[in-house]
N, CA, C and O atoms as a DFTB+ gen file, in Angstrom:
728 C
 N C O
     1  1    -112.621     -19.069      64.470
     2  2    -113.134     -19.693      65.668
     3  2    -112.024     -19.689      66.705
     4  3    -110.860     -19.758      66.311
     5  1    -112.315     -19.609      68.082
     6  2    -111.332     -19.618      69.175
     7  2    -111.586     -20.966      70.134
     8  3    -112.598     -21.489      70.599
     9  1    -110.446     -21.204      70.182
    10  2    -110.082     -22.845      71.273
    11  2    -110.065     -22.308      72.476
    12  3    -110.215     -21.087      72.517
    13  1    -109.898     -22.980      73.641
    14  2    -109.493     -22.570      73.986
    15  2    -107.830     -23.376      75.022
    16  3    -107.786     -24.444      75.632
    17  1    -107.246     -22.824      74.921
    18  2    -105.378     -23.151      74.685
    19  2    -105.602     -24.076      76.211
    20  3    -106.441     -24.531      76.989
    21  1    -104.088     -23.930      75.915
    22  2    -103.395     -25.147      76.697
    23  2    -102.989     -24.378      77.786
    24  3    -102.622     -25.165      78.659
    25  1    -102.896     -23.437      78.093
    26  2    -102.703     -22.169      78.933
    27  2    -104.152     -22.055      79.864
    28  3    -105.146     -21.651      79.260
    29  1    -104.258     -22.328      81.011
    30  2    -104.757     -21.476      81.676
    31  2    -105.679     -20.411      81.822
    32  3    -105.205     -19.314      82.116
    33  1    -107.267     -20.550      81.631
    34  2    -107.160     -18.632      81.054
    35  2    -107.067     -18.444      79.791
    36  3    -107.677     -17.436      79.436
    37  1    -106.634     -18.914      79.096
    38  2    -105.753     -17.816      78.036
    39  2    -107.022     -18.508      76.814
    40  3    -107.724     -19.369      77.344
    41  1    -107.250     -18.319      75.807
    42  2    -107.785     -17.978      74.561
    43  2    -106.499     -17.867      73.486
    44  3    -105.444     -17.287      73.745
    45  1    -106.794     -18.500      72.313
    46  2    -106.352     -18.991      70.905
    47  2    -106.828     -19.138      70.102
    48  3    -107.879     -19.776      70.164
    49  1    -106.220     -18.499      68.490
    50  2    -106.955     -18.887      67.823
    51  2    -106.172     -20.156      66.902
    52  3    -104.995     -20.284      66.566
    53  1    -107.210     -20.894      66.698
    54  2    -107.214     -22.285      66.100
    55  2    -106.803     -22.457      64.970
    56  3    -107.713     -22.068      64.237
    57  1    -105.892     -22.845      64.307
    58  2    -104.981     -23.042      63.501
    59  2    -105.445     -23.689      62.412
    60  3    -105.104     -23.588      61.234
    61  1    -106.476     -24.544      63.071
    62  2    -107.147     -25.422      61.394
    63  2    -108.350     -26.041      61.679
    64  3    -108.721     -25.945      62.849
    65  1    -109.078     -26.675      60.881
    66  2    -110.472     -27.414      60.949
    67  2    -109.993     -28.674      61.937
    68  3    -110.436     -28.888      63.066
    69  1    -109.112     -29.353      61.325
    70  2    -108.037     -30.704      61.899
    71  2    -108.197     -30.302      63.236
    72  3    -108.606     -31.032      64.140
    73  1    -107.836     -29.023      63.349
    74  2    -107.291     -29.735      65.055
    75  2    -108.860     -29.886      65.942
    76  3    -109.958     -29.493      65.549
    77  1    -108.578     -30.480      67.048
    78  2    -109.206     -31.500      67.924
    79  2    -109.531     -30.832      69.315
    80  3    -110.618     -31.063      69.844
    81  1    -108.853     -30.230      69.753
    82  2    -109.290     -29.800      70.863
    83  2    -110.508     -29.379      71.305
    84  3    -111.203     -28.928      70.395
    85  1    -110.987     -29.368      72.339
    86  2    -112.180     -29.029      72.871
    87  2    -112.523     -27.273      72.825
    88  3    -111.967     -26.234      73.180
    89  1    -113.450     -27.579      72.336
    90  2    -113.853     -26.451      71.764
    91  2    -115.554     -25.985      72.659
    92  3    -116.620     -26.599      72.613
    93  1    -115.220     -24.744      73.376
    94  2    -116.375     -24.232      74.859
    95  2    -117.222     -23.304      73.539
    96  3    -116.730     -22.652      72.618
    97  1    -118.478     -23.530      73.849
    98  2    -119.278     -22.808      73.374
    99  2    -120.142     -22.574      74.571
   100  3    -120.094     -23.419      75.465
   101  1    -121.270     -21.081      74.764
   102  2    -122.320     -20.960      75.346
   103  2    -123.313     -21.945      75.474
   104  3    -123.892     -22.038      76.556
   105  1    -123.591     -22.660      74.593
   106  2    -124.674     -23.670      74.312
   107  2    -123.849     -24.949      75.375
   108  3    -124.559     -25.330      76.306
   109  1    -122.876     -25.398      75.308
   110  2    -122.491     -26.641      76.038
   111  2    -122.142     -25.794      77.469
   112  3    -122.394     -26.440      78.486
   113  1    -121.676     -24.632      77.646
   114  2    -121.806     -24.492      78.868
   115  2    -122.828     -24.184      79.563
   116  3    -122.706     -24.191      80.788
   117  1    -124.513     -23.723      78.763
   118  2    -125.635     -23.723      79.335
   119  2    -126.492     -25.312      79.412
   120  3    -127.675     -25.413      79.739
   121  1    -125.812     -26.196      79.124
   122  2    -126.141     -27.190      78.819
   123  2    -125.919     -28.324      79.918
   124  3    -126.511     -29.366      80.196
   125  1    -124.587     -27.529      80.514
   126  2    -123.754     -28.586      81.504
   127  2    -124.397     -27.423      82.648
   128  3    -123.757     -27.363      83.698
   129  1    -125.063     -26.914      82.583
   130  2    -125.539     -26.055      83.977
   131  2    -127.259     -25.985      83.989
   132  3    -128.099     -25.374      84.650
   133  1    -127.270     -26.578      83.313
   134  2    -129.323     -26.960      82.584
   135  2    -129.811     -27.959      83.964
   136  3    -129.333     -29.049      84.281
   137  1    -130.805     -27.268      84.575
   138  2    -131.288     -28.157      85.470
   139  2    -132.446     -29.128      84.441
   140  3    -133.168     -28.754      83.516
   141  1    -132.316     -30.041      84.853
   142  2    -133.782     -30.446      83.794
   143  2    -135.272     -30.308      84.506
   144  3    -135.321     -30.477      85.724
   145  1    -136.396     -30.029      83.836
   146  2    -137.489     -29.878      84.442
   147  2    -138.023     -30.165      85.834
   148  3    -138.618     -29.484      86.669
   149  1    -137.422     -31.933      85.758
   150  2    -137.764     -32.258      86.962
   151  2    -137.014     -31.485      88.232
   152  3    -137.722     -31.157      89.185
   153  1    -135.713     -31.216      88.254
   154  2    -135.279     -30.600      89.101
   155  2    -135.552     -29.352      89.601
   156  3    -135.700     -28.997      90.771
   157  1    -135.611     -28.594      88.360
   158  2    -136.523     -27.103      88.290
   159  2    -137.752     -27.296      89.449
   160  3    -137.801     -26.756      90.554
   161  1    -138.450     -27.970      89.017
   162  2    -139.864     -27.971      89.851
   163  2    -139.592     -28.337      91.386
   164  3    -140.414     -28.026      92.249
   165  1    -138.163     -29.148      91.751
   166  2    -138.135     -29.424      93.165
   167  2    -138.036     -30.735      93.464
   168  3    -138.122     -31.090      94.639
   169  1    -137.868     -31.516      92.590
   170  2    -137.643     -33.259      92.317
   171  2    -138.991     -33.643      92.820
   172  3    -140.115     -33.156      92.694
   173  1    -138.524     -34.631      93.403
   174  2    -139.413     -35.606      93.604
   175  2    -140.291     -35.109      94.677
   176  3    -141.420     -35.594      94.609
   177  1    -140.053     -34.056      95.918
   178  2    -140.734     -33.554      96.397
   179  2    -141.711     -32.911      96.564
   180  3    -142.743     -33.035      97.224
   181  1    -141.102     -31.859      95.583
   182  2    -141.683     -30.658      94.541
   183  2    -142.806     -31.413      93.452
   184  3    -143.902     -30.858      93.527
   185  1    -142.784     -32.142      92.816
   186  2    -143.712     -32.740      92.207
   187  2    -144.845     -33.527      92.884
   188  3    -145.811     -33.839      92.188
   189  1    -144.807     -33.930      94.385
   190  2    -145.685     -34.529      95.104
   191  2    -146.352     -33.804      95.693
   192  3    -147.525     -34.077      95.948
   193  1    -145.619     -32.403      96.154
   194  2    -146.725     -31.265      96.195
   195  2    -147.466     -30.997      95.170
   196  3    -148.622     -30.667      95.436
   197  1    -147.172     -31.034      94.111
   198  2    -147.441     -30.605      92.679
   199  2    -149.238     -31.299      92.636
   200  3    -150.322     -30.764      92.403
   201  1    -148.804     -32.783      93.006
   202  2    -149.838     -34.012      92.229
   203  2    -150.670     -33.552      93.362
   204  3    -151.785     -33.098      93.106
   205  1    -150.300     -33.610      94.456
   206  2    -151.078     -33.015      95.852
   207  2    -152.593     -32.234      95.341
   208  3    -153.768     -32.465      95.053
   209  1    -151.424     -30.993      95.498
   210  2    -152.508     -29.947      94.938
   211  2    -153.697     -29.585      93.873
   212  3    -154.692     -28.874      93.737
   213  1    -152.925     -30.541      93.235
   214  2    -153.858     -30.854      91.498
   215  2    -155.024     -31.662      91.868
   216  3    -156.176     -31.376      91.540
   217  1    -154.619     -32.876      92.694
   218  2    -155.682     -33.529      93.606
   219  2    -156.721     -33.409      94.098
   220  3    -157.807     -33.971      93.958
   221  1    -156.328     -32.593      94.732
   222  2    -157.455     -31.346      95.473
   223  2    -158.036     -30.520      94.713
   224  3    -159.249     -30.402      94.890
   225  1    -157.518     -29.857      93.854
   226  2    -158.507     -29.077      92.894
   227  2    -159.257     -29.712      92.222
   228  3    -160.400     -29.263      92.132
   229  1    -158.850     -31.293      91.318
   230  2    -160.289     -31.803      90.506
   231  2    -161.005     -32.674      91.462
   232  3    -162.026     -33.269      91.115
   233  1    -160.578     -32.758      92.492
   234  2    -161.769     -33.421      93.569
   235  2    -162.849     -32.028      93.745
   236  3    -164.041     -32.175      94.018
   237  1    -162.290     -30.864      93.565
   238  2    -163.073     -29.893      94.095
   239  2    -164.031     -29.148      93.270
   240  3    -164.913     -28.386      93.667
   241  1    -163.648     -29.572      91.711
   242  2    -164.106     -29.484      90.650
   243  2    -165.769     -30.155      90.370
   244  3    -166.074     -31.153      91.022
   245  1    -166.492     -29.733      89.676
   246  2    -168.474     -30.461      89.676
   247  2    -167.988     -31.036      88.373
   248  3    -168.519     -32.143      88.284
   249  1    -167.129     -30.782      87.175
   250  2    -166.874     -31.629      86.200
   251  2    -165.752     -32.527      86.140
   252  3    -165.839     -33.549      85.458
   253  1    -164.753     -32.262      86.754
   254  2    -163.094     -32.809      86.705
   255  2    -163.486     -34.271      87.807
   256  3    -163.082     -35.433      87.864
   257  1    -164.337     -33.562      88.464
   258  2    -164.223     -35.103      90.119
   259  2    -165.364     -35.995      89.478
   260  3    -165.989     -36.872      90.075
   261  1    -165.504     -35.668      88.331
   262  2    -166.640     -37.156      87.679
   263  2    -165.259     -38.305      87.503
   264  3    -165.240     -39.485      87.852
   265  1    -164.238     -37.562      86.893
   266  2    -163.308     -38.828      86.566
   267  2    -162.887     -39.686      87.644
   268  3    -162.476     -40.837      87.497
   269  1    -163.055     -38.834      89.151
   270  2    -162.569     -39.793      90.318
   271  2    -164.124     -40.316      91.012
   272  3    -164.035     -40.736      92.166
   273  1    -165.198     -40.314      90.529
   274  2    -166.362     -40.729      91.458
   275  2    -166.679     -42.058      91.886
   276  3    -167.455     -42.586      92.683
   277  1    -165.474     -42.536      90.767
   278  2    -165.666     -44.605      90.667
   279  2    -164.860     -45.178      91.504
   280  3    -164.834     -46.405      91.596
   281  1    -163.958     -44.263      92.357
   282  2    -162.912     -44.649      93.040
   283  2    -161.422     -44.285      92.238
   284  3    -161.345     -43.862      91.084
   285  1    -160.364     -44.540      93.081
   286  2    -159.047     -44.128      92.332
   287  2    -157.956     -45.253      93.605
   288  3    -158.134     -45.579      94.778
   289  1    -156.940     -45.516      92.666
   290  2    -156.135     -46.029      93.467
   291  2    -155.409     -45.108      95.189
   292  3    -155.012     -43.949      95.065
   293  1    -155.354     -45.669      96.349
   294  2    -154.825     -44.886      97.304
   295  2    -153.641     -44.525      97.583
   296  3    -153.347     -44.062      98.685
   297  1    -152.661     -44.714      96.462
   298  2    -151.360     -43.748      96.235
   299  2    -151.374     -43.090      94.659
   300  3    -150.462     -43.009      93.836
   301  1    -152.942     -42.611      94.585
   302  2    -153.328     -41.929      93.204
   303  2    -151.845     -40.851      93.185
   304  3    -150.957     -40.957      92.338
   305  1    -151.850     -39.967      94.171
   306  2    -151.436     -38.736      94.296
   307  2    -149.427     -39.017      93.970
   308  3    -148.672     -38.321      93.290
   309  1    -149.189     -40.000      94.592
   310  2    -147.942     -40.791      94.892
   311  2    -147.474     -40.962      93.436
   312  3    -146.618     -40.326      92.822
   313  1    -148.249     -41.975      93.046
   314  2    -147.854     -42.497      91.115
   315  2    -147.690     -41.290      90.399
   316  3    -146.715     -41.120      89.666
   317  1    -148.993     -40.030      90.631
   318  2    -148.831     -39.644      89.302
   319  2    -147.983     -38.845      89.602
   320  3    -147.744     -38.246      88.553
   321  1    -147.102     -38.280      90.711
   322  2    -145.632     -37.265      91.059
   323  2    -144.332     -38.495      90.512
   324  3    -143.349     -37.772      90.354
   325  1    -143.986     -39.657      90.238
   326  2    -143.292     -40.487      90.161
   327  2    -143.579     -40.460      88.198
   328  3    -142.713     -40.567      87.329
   329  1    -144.853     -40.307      88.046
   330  2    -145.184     -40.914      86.545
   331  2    -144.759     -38.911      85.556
   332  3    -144.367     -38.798      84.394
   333  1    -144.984     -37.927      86.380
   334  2    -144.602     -36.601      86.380
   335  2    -143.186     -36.535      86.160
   336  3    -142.686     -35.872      85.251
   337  1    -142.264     -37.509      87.337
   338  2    -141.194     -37.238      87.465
   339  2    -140.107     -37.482      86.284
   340  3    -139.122     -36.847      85.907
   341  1    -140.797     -38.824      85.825
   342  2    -140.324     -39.918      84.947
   343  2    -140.301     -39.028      83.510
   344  3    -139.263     -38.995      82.848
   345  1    -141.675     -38.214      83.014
   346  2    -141.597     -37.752      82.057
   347  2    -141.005     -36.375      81.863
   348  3    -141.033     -36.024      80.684
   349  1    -140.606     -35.715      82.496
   350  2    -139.874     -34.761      82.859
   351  2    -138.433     -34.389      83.587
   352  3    -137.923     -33.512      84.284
   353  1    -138.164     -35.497      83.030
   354  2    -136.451     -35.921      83.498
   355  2    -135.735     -37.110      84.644
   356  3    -134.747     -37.800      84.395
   357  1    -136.344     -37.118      85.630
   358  2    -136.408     -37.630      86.812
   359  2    -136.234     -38.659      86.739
   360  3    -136.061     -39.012      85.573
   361  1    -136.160     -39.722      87.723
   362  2    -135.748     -41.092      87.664
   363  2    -137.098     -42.239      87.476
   364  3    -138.234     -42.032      87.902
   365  1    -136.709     -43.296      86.839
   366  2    -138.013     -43.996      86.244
   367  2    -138.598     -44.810      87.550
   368  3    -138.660     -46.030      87.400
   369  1    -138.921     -44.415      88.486
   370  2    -139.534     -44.890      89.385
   371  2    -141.100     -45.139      88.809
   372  3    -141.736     -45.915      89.522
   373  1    -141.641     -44.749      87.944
   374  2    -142.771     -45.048      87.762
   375  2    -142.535     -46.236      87.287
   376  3    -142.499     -47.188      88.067
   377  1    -142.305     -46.435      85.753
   378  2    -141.621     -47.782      85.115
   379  2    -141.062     -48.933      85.760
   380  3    -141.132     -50.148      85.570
   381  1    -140.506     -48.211      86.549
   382  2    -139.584     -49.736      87.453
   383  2    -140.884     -49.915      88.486
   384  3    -141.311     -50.957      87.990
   385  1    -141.940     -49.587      89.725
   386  2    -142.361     -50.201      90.304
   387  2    -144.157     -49.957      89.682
   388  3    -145.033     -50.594      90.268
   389  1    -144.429     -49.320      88.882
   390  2    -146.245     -48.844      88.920
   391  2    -146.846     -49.723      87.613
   392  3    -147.808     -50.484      87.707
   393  1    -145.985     -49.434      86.202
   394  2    -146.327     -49.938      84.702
   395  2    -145.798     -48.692      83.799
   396  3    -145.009     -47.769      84.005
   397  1    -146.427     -49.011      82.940
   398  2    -145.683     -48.189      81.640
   399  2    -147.101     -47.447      81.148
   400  3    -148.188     -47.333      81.714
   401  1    -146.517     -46.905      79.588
   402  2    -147.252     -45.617      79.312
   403  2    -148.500     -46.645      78.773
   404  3    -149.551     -46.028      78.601
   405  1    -148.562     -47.904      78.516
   406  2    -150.298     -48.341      78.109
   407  2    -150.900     -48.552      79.421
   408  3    -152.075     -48.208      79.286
   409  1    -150.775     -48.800      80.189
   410  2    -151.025     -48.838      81.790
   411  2    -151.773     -47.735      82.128
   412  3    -152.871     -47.980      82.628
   413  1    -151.337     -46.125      81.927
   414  2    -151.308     -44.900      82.233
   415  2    -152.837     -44.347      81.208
   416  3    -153.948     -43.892      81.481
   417  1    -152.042     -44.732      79.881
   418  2    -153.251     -44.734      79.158
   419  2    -154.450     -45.352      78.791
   420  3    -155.295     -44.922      78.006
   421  1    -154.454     -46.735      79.630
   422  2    -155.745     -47.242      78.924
   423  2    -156.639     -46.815      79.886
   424  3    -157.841     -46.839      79.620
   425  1    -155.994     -46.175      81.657
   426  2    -156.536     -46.188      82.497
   427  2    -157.682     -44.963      81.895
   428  3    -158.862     -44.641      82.033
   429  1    -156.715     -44.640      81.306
   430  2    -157.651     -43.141      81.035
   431  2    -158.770     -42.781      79.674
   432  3    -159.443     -41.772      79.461
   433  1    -158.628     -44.110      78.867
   434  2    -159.181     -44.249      77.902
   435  2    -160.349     -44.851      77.898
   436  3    -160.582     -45.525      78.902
   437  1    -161.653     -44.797      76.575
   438  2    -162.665     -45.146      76.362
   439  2    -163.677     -44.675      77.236
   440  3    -164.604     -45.340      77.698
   441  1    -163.372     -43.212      77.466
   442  2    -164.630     -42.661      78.581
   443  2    -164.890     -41.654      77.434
   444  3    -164.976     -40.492      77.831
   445  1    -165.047     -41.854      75.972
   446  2    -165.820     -40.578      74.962
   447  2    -165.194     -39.175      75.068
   448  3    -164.296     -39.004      75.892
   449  1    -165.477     -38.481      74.535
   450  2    -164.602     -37.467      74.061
   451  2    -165.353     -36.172      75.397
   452  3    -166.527     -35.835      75.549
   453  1    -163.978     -35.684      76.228
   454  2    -164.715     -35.119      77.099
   455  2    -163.828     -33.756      77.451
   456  3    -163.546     -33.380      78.589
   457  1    -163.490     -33.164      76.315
   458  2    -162.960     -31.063      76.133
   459  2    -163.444     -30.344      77.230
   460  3    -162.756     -29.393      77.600
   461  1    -164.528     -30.604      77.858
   462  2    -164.424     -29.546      78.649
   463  2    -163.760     -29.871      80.012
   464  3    -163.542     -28.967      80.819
   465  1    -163.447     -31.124      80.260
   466  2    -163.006     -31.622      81.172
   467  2    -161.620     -31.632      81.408
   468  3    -160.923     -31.515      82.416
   469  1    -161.340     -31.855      79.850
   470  2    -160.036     -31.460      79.844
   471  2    -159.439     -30.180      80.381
   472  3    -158.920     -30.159      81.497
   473  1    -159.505     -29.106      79.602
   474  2    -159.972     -27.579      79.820
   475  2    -159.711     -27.298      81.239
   476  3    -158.685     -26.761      81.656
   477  1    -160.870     -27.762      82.077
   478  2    -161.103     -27.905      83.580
   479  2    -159.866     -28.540      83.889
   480  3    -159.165     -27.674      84.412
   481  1    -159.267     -29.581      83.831
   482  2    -158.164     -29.976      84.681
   483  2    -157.057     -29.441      83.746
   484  3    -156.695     -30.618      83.760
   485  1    -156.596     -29.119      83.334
   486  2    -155.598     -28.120      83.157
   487  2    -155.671     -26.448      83.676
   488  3    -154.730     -25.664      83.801
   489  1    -157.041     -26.233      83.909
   490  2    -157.338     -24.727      84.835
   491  2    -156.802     -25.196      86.129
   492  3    -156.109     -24.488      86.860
   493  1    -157.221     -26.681      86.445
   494  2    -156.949     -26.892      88.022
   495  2    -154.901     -27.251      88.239
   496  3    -154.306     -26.843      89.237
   497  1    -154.549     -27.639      87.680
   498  2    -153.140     -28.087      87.019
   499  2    -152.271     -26.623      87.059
   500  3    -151.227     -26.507      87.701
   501  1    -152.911     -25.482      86.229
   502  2    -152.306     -23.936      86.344
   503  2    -152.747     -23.295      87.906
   504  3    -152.022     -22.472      88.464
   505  1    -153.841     -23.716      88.427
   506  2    -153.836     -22.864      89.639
   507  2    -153.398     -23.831      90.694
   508  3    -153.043     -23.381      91.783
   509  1    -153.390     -25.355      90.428
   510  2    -152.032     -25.952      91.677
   511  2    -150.816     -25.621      91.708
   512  3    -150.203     -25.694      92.772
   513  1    -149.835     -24.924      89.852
   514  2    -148.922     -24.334      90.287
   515  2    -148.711     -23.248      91.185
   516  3    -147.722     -23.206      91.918
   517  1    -149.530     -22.430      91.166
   518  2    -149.555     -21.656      91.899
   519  2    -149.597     -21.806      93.440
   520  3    -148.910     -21.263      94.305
   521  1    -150.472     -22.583      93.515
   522  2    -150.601     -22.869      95.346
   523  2    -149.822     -23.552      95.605
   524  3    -150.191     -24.034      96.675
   525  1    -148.464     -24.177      95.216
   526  2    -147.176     -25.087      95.753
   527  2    -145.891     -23.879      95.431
   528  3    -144.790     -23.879      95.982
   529  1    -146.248     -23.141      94.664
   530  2    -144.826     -21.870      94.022
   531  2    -144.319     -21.942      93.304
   532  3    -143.196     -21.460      93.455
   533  1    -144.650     -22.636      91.761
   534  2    -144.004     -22.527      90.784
   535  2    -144.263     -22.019      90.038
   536  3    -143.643     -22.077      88.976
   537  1    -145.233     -21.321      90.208
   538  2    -145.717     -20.537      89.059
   539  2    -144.677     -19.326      88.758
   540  3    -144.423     -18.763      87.694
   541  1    -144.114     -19.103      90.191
   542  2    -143.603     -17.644      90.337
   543  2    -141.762     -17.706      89.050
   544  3    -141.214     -16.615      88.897
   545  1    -141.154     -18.864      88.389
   546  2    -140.803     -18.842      87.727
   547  2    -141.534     -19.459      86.038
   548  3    -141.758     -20.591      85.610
   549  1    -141.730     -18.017      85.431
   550  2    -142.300     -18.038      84.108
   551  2    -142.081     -19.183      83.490
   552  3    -143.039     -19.843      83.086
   553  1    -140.572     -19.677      83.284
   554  2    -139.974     -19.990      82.203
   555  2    -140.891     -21.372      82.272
   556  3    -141.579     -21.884      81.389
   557  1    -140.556     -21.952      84.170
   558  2    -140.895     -23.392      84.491
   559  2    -142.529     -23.439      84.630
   560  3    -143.128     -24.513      84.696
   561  1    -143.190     -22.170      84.670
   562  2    -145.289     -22.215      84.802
   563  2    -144.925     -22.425      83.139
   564  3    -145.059     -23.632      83.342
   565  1    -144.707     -22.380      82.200
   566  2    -145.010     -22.244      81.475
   567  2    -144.407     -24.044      80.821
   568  3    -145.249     -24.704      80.212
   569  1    -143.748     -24.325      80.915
   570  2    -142.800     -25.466      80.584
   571  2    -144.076     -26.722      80.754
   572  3    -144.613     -27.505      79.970
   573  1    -144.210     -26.412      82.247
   574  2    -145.122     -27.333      83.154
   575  2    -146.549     -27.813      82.732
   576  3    -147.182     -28.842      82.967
   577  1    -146.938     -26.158      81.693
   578  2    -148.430     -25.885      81.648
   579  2    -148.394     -26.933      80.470
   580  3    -148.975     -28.017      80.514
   581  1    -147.406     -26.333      79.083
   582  2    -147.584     -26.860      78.516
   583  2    -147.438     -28.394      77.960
   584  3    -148.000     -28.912      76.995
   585  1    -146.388     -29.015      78.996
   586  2    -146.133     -30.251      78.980
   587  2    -148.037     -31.201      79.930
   588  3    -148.630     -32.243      79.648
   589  1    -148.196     -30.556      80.572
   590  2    -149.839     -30.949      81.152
   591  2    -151.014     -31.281      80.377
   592  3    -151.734     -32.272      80.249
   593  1    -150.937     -29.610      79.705
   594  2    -152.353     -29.623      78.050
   595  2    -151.742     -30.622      77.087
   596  3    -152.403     -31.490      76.516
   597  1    -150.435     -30.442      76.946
   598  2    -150.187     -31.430      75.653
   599  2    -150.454     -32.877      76.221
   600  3    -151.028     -33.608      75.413
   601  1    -150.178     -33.402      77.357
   602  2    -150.628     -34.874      78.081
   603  2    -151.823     -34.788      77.741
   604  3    -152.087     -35.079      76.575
   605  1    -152.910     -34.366      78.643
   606  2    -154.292     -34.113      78.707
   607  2    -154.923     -33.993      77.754
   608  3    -156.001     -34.584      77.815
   609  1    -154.647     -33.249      76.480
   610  2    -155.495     -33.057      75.000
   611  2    -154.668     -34.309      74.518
   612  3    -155.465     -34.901      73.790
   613  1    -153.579     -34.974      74.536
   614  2    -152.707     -35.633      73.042
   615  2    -153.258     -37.225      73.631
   616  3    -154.241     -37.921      73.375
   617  1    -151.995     -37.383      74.600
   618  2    -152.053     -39.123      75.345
   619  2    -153.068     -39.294      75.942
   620  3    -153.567     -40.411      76.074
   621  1    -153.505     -38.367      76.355
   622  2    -154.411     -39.108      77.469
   623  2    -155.808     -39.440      76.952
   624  3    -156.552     -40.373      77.252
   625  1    -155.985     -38.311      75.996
   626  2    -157.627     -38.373      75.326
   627  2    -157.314     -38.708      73.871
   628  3    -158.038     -37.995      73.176
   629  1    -156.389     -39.644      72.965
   630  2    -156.409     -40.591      71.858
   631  2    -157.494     -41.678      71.499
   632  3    -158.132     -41.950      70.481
   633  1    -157.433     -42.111      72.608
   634  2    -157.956     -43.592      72.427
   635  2    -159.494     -43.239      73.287
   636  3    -159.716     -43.958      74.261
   637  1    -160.454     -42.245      72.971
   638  2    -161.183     -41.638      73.803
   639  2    -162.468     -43.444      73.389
   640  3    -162.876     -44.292      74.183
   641  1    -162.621     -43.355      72.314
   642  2    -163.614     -44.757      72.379
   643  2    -163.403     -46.081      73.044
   644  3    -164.438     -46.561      73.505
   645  1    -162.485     -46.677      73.182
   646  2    -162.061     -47.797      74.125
   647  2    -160.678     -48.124      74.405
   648  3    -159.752     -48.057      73.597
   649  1    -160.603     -48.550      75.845
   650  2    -159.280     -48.901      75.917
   651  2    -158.498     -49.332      75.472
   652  3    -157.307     -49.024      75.496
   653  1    -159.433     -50.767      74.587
   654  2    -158.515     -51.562      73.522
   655  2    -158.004     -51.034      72.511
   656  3    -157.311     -51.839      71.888
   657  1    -158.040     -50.109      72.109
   658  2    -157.511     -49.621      71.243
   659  2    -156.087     -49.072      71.806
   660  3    -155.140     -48.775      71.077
   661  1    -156.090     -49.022      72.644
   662  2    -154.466     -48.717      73.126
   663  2    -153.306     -50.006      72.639
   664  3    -153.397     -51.229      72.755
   665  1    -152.526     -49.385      72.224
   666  2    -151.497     -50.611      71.814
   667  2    -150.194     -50.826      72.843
   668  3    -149.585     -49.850      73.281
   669  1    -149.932     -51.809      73.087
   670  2    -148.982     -52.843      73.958
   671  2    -147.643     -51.838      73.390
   672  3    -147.411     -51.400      72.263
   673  1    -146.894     -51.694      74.691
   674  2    -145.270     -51.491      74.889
   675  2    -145.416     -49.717      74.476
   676  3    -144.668     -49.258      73.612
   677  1    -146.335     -48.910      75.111
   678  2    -146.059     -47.572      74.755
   679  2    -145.244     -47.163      76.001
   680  3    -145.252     -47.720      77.099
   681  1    -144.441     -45.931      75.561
   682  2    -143.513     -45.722      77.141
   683  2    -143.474     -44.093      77.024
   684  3    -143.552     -43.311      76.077
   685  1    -143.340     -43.974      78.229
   686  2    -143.496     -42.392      78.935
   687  2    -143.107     -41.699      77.946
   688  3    -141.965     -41.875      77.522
   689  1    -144.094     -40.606      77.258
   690  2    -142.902     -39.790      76.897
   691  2    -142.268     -38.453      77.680
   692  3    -142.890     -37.721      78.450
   693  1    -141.129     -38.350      77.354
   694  2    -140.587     -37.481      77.967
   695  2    -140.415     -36.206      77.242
   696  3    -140.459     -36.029      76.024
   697  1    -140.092     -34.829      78.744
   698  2    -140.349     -33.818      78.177
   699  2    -139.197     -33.204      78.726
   700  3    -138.686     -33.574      79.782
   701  1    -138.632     -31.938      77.775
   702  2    -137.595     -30.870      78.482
   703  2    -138.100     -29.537      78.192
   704  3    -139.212     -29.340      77.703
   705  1    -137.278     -28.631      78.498
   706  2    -137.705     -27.448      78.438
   707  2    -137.518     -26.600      76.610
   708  3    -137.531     -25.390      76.386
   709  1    -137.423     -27.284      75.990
   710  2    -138.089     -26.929      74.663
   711  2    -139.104     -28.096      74.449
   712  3    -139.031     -28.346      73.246
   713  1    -139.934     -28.857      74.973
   714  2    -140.707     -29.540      74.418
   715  2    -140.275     -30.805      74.723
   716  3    -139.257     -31.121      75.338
   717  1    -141.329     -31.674      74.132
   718  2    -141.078     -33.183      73.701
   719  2    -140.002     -33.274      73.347
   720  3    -139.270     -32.513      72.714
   721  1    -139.774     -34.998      74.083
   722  2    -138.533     -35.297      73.294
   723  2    -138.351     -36.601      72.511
   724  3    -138.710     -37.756      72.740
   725  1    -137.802     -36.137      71.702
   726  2    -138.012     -37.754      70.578
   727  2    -138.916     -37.637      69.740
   728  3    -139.165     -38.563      68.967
């Protein structure tokens, strides 16, 4: 294995298991240069276009805009780029001023088991990346997509028979670019 020395530049090889020095690998230097998701997408900005656009597509949707026909809060679009942000690296602005993940979920729970709807807002979710520009990096359409379907099929549609069934103190989970975390 190689250290790297006390020199400048220079490269060594390491004398024993014992010694201590800091030791550079590819992995910690792609690591310390790793934007995390949220940043990828454009922070907090970039994600409010994001919720924007998504907005607009299941309003525009004949199956997706049943979920908004009862009304929706009037910084719908606002929370869920903050509640986006939160689970995808970003700062917990959701948590600190909106609620937490039973909040998120009960809102969305006990409306029966509804796949095609799902389906539908994740079609609308892949073609809002597109109409804000993120699609145009693979790595992050793809990161995005799948952190969305896995929300949409896992958390969001669990507790599809009633709200109560949601249990007290659940919290965001968060996502990076290999997946879930935790």
């Amino acid at each position: 294995m190689r250290a790297f020395g006390s020199t400048p530049g220079k490269w060594r090889n390491r004398k024993s298991e014992n010694d201590t020095r800091f030791v550079l690998t590819i992995g910690a230097i792609q690591s310390w240069n790793m934007q995390t998701v949220y940043e990828a997408a454009g922070g907090r900005d970039g994600l409010l276009r994001l919720a924007s656009a998504w907005h607009t597509r299941v309003l525009e949707d004949e199956v997706v805009s049943h979920a908004f026909s009862h009304g929706y809060h009037p910084q719908h679009t606002e929370r869920l780029a903050a509640y986006w942000a939160e689970a995808l690296g970003g700062p917990t602005t959701y948590s600190d001023q909106y609620g937490d993940e039973t909040s998120v979920v009960r809102t969305h729970s006990g409306n029966g088991l509804h796949e095609e709807m799902d389906q539908r807002a994740i079609a609308c979710f892949d073609q809002a990346l597109e109409d804000v520009g993120l699609a145009r990096d693979e790595r992050l359409r793809r990161v995005l997509h799948d952190y969305f379907a896995w929300a949409t099929t896992t958390t969001m549609s669990r507790y599809h028979r009633s709200a109560v069934d949601v249990p007290d103190g659940l919290h965001i989970p968060k996502w990076s670019w290999d997946g879930r975390v935790g």
